[in-house]
C-alpha positions in Angstrom: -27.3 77.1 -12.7 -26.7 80.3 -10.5 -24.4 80.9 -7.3 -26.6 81.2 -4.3 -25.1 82.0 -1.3 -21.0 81.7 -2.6 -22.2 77.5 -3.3 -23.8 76.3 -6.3 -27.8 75.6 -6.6 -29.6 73.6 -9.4 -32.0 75.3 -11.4 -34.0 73.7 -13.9 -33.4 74.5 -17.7 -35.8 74.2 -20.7 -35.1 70.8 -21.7 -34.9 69.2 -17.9 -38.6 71.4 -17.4 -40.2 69.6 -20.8 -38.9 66.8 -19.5 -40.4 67.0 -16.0 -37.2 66.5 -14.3 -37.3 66.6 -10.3 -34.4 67.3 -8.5 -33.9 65.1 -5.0 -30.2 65.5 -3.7 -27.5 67.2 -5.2 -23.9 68.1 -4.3 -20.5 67.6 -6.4 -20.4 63.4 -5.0 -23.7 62.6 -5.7 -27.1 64.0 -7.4 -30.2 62.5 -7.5 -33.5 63.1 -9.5 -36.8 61.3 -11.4 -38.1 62.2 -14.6 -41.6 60.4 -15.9 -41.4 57.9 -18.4 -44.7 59.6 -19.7 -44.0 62.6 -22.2 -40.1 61.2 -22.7 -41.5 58.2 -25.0 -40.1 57.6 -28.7 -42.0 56.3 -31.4 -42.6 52.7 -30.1 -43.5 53.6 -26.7 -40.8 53.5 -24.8 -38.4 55.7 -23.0 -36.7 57.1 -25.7 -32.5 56.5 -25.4 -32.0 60.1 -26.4 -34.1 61.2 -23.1 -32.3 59.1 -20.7 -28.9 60.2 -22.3 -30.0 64.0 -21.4 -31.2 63.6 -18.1 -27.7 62.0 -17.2 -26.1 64.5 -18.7 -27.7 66.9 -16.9 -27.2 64.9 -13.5 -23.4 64.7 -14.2 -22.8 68.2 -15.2 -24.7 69.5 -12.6 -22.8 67.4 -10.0 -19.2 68.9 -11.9 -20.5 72.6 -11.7 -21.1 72.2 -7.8 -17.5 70.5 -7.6 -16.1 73.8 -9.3 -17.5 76.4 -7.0 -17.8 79.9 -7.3 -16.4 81.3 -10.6 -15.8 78.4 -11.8 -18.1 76.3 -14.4 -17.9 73.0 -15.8 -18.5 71.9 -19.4 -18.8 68.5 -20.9 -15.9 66.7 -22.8 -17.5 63.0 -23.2 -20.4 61.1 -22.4 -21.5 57.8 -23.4 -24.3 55.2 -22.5 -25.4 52.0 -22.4 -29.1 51.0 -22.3 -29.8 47.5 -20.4 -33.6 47.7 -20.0 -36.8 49.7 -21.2 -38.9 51.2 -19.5 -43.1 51.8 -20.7 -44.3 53.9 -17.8 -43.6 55.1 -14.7 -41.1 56.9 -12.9 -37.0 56.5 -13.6 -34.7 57.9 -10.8 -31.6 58.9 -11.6 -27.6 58.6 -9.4 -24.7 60.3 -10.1 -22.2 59.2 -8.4 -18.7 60.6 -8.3 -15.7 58.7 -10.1 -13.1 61.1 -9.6 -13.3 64.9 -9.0 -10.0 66.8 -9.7 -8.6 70.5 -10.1 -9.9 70.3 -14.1 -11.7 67.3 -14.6 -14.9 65.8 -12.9 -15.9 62.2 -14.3 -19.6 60.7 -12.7 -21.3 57.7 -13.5 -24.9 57.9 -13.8 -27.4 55.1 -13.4 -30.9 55.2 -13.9 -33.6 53.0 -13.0 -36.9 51.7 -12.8 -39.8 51.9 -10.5 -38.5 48.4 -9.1 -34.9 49.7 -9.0 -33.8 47.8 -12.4 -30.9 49.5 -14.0 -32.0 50.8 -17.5 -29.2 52.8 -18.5 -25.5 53.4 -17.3 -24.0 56.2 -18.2 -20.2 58.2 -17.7 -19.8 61.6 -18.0 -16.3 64.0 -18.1 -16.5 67.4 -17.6 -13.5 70.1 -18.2 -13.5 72.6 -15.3 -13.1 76.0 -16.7 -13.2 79.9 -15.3 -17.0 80.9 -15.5 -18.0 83.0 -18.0 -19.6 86.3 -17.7 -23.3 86.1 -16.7 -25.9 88.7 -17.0 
């Protein structure tokens, strides 16, 4: 993430690229995005927990770093998951959704589902809000 304009922008990392993450609406109440099913598959075939658990992660943080602002950063305390459904193929869409956003803490929940708008996974994230550190 970088400071564009004195307000916070999304950029992509590795991991979110590899996993072909697209980024649809974002700001510190709510940020959306997909990410294929395709390429994000464990061992059995389908969408692998470890996958869905990252892109909500990311969702969540990204969604606490825009509620920080300028100078400020946010880093993760807790997440957890639960996984209702799987998914085979397709496209999973992602919601992060504000629970509370404070002076120091930021806590989302983070819902992803299905081409047919089946919940898959619910997750909850808490993020610290801290001073940014130095960037090159």
């Amino acid at each position: 993430m970088r400071i564009v304009n004195d307000s916070w922008k999304i950029t992509l990392g590795e991991l979110d690229l590899k996993m072909g993450v697209t980024i649809l609406e974002q700001s510190a109440e709510r940020v959306v995005a997909t990410m294929p099913v395709e390429g994000n598959r464990q061992s059995f075939g389908l969408l692998h927990g470890g996958a869905s658990v990252a892109f909500a992660e990311a969702l969540g943080s990204w969604a606490a770093v825009i509620h920080a602002g300028p100078g400020r950063s946010a880093v993760g305390l807790d997440i957890n998951a639960t996984h209702h459904l799987a998914a085979r193929e397709g496209i999973v869409t992602g919601v992060a959704t504000a629970i509370r956003l404070g002076r120091t803490i930021a806590s989302h929940e983070i819902v992803i589902s299905d081409d047919q708008g089946r919940r898959l996974c619910t997750a909850r994230i808490t993020n610290l809000i801290v001073d940014a550190p130095g960037r090159p």
